[in-house]
Phi, psi and omega in degrees: 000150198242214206197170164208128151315107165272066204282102168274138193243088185244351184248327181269181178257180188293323182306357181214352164284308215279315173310337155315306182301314178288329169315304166296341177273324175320305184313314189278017130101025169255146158285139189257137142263119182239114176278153168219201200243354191219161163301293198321293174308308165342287169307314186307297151332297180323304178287324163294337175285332181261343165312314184050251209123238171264344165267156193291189183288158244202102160230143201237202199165135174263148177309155149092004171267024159076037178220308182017311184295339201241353175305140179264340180218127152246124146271129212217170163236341168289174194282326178285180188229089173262036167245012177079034182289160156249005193213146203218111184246115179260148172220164194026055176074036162294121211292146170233144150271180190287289191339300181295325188282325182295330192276309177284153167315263174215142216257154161255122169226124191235103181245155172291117176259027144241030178225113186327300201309295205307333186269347145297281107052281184303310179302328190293312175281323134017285181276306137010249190343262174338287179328319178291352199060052161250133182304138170213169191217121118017296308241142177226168177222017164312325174275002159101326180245189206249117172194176222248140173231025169186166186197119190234145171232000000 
């Protein structure tokens, strides 16, 4: 059974979190799906992700281009995860289940801590989660670095 991450984003933007996190599930030899919620934002993600920056290149792929399978990061809004991921980084309030946390390695849920809705929202899948009895973790960067402030198993 796998666990979920909980990430408050309250000093970098998603655009700098999140290519950390796929690097590291890459390093751990897993495939990702990272869901959101909207096409617009995808694409958007999409263009940032090929931008690459100061990390190195990053390769992905969007669902629905007749590759899906072969993508090591597919970006979808849909529920399923058809690139064999083990890893599922949901954004801007994309739904996760007890089930899907269970079938995976480990679910990511990455929200905006300065936007009241996304952060009722995280606490609401929290407690969901936690409640079905899935391990889940905390983590903020409120203090300028990454730590863990709750934990439930």
């Amino acid at each position: 059974m796998g666990n979920a991450l909980f990430y408050h984003l309250t000093r970098q933007p998603l655009e700098v979190t999140l290519p950390m996190l796929l690097e590291k599930s890459l390093a751990a030899g897993w495939r990702v799906a990272v869901r959101g919620t909207d096409e617009g934002r995808i694409t958007w993600l999409d263009d940032r992700l090929w931008l690459g920056g100061e990390n190195s290149f990053l390769p992905h792929g969007r669902a629905g281009t007749g590759f899906d399978a072969d993508q090591p990061v597919l970006l979808t809004t849909a529920p399923q995860v058809p690139n064999g991921a083990q890893c599922l980084m949901a954004i801007d309030g994309a739904e996760v289940t007890p089930d899907e946390v269970a079938a995976l390695e480990r679910v990511c849920i990455l929200f905006d801590g300065n936007d009241p809705e996304a952060l009722a929202h995280a606490r609401a899948q929290w407690k969901t989660l936690t409640d079905a009895g899935v391990a889940a973790q905390y983590w903020s960067e409120e203090s300028g670095r990454w730590e863990k402030k709750a934990e439930r198993n």
